[in-house]
Legacy VTK file of the C-alpha trace (Angstrom):
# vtk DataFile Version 3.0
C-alpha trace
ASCII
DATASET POLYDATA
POINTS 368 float
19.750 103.546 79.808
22.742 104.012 77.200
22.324 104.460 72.997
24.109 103.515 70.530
25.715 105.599 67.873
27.885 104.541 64.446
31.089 105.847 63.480
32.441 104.043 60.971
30.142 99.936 61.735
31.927 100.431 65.519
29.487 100.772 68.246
30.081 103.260 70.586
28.063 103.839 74.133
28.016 107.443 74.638
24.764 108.593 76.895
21.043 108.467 77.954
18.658 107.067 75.746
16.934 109.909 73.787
16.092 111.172 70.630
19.057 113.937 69.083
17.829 117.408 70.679
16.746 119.499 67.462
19.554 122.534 68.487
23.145 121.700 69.723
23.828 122.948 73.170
26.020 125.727 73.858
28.207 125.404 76.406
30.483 127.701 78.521
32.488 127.271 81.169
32.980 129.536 84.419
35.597 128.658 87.041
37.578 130.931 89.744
37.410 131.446 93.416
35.157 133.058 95.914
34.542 136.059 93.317
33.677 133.391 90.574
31.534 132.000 93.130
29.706 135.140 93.710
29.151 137.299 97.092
26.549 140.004 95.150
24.110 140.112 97.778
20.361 139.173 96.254
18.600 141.458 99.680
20.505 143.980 102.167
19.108 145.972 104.996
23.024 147.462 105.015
23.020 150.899 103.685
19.171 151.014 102.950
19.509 148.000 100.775
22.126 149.595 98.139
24.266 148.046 96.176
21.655 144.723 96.497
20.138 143.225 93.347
16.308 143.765 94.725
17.527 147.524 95.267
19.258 148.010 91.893
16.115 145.901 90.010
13.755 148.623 91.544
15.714 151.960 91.233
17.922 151.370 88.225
16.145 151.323 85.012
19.587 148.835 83.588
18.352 145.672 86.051
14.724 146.080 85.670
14.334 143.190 83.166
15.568 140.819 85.873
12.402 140.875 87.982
8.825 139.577 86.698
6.114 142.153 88.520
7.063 143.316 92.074
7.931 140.085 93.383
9.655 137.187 91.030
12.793 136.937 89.563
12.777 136.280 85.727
14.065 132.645 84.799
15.502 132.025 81.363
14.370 129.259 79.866
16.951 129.752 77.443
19.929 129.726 79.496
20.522 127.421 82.036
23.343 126.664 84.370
24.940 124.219 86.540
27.010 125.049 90.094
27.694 121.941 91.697
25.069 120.737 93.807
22.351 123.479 91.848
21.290 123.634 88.783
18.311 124.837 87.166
17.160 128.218 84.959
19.602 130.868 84.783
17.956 133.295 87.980
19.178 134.754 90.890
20.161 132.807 93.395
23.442 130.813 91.571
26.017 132.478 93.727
28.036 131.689 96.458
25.006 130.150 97.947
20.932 131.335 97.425
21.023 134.935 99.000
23.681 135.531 96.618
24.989 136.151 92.356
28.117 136.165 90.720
29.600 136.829 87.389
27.069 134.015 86.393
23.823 135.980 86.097
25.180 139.178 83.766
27.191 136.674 81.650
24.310 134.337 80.803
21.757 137.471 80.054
24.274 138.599 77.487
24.836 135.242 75.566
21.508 134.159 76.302
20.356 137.507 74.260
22.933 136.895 71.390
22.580 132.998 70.594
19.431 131.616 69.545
20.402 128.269 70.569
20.207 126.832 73.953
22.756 127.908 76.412
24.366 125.814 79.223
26.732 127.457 81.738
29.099 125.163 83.517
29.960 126.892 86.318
33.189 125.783 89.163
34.490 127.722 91.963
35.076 127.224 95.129
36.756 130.001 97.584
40.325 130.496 98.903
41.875 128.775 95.877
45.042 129.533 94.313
46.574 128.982 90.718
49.346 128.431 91.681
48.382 125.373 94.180
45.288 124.635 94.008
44.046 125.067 90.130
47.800 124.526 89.037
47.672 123.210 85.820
49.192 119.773 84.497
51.821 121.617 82.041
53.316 123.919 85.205
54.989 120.687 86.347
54.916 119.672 89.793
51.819 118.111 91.456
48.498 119.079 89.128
46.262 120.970 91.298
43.339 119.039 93.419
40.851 121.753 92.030
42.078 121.587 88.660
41.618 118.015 88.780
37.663 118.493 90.207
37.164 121.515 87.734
37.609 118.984 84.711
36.102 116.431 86.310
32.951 117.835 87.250
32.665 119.343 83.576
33.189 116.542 81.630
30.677 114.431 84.329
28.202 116.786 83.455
28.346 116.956 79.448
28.944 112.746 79.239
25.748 112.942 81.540
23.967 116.115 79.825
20.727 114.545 78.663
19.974 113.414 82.623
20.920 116.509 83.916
18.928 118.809 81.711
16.299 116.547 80.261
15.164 119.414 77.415
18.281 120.231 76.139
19.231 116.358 74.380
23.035 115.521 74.720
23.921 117.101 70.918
26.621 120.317 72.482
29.832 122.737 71.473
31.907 124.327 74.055
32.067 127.502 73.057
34.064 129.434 75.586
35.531 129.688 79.106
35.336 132.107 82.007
37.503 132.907 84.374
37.945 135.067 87.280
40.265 133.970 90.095
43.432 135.711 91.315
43.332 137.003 95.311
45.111 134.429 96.918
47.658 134.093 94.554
48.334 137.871 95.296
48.946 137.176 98.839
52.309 135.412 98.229
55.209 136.942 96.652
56.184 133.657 95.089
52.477 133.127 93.433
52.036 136.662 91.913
55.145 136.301 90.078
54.442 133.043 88.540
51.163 134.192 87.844
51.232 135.343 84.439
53.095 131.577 83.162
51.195 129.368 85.335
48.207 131.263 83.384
49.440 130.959 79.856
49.764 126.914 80.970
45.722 127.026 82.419
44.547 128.234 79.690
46.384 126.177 76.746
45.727 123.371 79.641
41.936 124.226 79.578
41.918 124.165 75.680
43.807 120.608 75.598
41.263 118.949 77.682
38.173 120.074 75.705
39.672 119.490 72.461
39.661 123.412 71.099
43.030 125.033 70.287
41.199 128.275 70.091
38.828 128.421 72.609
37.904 131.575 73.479
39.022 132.908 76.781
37.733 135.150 79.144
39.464 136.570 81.895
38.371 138.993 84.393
40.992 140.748 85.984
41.357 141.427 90.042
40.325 144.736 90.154
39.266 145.418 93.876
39.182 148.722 95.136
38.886 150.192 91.659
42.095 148.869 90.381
44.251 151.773 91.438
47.365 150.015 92.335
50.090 150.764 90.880
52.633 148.542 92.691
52.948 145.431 94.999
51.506 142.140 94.496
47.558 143.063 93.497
48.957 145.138 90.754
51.671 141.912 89.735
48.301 139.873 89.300
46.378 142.494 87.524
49.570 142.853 85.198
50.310 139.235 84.546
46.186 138.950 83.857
46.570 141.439 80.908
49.623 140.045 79.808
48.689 136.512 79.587
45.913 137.547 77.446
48.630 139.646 74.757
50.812 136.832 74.669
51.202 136.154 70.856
51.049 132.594 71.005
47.362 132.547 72.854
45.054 133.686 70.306
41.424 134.438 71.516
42.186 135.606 75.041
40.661 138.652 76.225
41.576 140.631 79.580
38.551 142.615 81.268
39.716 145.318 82.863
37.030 145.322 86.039
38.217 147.990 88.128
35.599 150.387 87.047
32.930 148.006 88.098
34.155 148.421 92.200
31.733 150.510 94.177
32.393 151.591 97.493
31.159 150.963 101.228
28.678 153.656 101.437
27.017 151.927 98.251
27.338 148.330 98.973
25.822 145.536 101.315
29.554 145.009 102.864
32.769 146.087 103.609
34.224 142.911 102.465
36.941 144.445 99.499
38.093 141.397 98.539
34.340 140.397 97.687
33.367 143.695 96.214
31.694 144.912 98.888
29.233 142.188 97.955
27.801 144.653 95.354
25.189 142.843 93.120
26.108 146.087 90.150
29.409 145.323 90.245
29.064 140.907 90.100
26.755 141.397 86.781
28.663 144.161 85.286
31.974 141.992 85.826
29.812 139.121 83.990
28.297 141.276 81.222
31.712 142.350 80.411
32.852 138.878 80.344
29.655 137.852 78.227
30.311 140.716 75.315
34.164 139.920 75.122
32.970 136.505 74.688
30.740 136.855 72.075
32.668 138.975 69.760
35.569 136.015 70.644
32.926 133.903 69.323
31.281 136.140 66.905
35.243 136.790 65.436
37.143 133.179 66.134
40.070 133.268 63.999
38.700 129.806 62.868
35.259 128.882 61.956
33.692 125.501 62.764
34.151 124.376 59.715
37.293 125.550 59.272
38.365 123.643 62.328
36.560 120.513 61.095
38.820 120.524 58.265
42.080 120.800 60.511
40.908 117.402 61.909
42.418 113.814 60.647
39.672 111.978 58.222
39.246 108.305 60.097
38.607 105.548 58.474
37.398 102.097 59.463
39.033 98.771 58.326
38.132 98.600 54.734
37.873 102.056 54.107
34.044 102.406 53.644
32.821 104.690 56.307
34.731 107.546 57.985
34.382 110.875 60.346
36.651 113.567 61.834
38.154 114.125 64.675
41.362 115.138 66.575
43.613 112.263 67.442
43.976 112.706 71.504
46.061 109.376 72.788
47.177 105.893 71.887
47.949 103.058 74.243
50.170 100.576 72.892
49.604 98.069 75.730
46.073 98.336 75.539
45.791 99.064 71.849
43.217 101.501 72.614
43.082 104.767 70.885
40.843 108.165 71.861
40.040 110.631 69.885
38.159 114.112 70.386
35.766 115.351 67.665
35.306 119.688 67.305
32.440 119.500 70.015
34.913 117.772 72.372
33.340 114.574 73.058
35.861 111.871 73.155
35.574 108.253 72.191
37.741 105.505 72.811
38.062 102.466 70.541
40.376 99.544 69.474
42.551 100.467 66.666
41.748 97.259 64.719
38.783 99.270 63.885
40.896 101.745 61.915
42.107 101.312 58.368
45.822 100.099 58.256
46.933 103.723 56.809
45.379 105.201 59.440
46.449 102.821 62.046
50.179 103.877 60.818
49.401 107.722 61.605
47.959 106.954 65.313
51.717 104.985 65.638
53.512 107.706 64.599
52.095 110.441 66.021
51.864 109.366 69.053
LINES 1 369
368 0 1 2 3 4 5 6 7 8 9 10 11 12 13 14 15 16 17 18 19 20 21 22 23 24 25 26 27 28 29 30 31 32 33 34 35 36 37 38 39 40 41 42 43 44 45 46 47 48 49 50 51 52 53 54 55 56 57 58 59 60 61 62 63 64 65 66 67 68 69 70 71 72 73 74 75 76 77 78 79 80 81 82 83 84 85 86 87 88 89 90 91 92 93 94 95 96 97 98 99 100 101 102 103 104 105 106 107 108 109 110 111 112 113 114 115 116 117 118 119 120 121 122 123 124 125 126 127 128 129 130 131 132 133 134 135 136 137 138 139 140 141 142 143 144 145 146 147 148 149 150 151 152 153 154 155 156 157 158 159 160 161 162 163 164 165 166 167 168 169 170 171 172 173 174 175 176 177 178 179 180 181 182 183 184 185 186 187 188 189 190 191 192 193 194 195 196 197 198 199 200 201 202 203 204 205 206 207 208 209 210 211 212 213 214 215 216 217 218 219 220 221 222 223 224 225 226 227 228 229 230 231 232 233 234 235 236 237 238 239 240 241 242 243 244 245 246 247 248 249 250 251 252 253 254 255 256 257 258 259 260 261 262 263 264 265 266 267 268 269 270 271 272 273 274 275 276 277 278 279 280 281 282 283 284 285 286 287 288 289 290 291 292 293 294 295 296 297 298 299 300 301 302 303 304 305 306 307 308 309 310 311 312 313 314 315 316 317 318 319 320 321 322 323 324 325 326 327 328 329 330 331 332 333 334 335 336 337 338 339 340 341 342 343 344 345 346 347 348 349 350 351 352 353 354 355 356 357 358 359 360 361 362 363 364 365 366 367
């Protein structure tokens, strides 16, 4: 069942029927490929089980807060998380599929620990995918990818839908940041490592249009494999155009991670798989801790507050002037006479603009 809420006498349905959850939902995003899906291997009989996250929980003092007695993992109740078809407390078990982590688990343990709200991670990836192709981004030109397309998609389906999904949490959220960790295929084609570093720059101001934050901050975590070493050829043109993207003057709040300290090799690891760190639990949560702590001091540091970006948005009006609310002005269709608008939490609504005060009607016109 929908509910009603007021801007300005218009009724607008928005989402389940519930009371407003006491504490707004934190949200972050986490998209990639294969290595954003995660290939950290949960149990190993490989190499006397190292590099798994049962072997590191027992023998290394850093993961031991991750299992409950000899037996359980620890669930946050705190933090929970999304991946497609799973969902549930942030545990083990949200990689690639349940025998498996990803960037997911260190990432959530950090924020989890540093916001006292609730936490939602949003997490899409899905392996052998390309920027270039697959996630390309509307503003590249040429066809948008299929998987950027599905990435949005899924997202907003899950935050106009949040109260269903995650009955506890309400439907009251703020994206506060996005993940991302993506780059091997693209380094398999001459032609896709050096576009990397611009079809980048358009994901991520791409990424920001869509949920309605200019700023957002931005994680990346770059394609270290193999400890990073290169120092030519196409691995070393992504790594490059990773770190570069996130310098670029006109991108504020983008971080680079370098990861290639995180790799750990064979003899340590559940796999010989490179291009899936060795499916080494250590090095999937240290990649995601990482992540987490550039994120928060992003967050912790945004070069705009929330109320400072409240006041950058337009003042609406209704009709006669009487009630009003802010947001950012996102599209108007003449034919239709339809306008949407996205407040600083990124929900959008969509409205006639007979609704609007005839001063503000004029702005919509022209600034469309």
């Amino acid at each position: 069942m929908n509910h009603l809420i007021f801007y300005f006498g218009i009724v607008i349905c928005i989402g389940a029927h519930s009371p407003v959850a006491a504490k707004t939902v934190k949200v972050f995003i986490l998209a990639g490929q294969s290595n954003m899906e995660g290939h950290g291997a949960i149990d190993s009989s490989n190499n006397n089980g190292k590099g798994s996250l049962t072997y590191l929980a027992e023998n290394n003092e850093k993961f031991a807060h991750l299992k409950k007695g000899k037996s359980k993992w620890v669930e946050r109740d705190d933090v929970m998380i999304t991946y497609l078809e799973r969902k549930g407390a942030l545990a083990p078990g949200f990689g690639a599929n349940g025998s498996k982590i990803g960037p997911e688990l260190g990432f959530g343990h950090v924020v989890g620990n540093a916001i006292e709200e609730p936490v939602l991670l949003i997490k899409t990836a899905w392996g052998g995918k390309s920027l270039a192709v697959d996630f390309r981004p509307p503003s590249a030109g040429g066809q948008v990818g299929p998987y950027y397309t599905q990435m949005v998609t899924y997202v907003k389906s899950v935050l106009d839908n949040l109260k269903k999904e995650f009955p506890k949490l309400g439907s009251d959220y703020e994206i506060v940041g996005f993940g991302w960790h993506q780059g091997w295929n693209d380094g398999c084609d001459a032609a896709m490592s050096n576009a990397y570093e611009a079809n980048l720059q358009h994901f991520i101001r791409d990424v920001r249009k869509e949920f309605g934050r200019e700023d957002l901050p931005f994680v990346i975590a770059d394609s270290g494999f193999g400890g990073g070493k290169e120092t030519s050829g196409r691995r070393f043109i992504i790594r490059e155009a990773q770190a570069a993207a996130a310098k670029t003057k006109k991108l504020k709040n983008v971080h680079c991670v370098q990861t290639g300290s995180f790799a750990r090799p064979v003899e340590e690891s559940p796999s010989k798989q490179g291009y899936h760190w060795n499916s080494n639990a250590e090095t999937y949560y240290l990649v995601g801790e990482a992540m987490g702590k550039a994120m928060m001091e992003m967050a912790g540091s945004s070069s705009k507050s929330e109320e400072a970006r409240s006041n950058d948005l337009y003042a609406f009006r209704n009709a006669d002037g009487t009630k009003s609310f802010k947001a950012r002005l996102v599209k108007y269709d003449p034919a239709t006479g339809k306008v949407t608008v996205r407040r600083s939490n990124g929900r959008s609504t969509t409205f006639d603009i007979t609704y609007l005060h005839p001063d503000d009607q004029k702005y919509v016109k022209e600034r469309d």
